[in-house]
N, C-alpha and C positions, 0 to 999 in steps of 0.2 A: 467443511472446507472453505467457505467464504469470510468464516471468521478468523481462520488463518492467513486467508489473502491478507484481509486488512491489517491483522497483526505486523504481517513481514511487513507493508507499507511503513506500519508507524514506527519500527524497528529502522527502519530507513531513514523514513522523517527524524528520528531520535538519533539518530547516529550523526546527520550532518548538524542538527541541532549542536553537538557536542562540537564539529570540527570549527561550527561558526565562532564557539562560547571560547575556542582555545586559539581564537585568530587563524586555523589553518585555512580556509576558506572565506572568499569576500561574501558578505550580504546577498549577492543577486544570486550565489551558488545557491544558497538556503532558501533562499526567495524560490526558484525555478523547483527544489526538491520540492517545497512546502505543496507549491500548484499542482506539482505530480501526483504527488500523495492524494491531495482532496479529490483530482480527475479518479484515479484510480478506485478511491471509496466509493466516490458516489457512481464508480460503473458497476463495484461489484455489489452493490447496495441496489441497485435498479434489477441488475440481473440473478440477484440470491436464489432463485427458485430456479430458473433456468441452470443455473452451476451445480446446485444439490441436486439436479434431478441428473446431469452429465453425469457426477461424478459417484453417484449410486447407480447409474444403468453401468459404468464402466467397470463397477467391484465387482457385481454379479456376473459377470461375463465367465 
């Protein structure tokens, strides 16, 4: 599951990538997405074991 978190992130990241590349968005929008993304990674990169062990205690139930 933690590699799907990041997926959807850089799905995101790649999306406004695209909105910057077609002028719909200024610079500082892609800019602020960009920062979200990497916060996001590197939380679910720190916490990887902690999220696989939630999200296998939670199927078994």
């Amino acid at each position: 599951m933690p590699d799907l978190m990041i997926l959807r992130m850089l799905d995101v990241f790649l999306h406004f990538a695209v909105r910057l590349s077609e002028g719909l968005d200024a610079p500082q929008v892609w800019m602020k997405q960009a920062k979200h993304a990497d916060a996001v990674v590197q939380w679910v990169e720190l916490h990887r074991d902690q999220l696989r062990s939630m999200f296998q205690e939670t199927l078994s139930e």
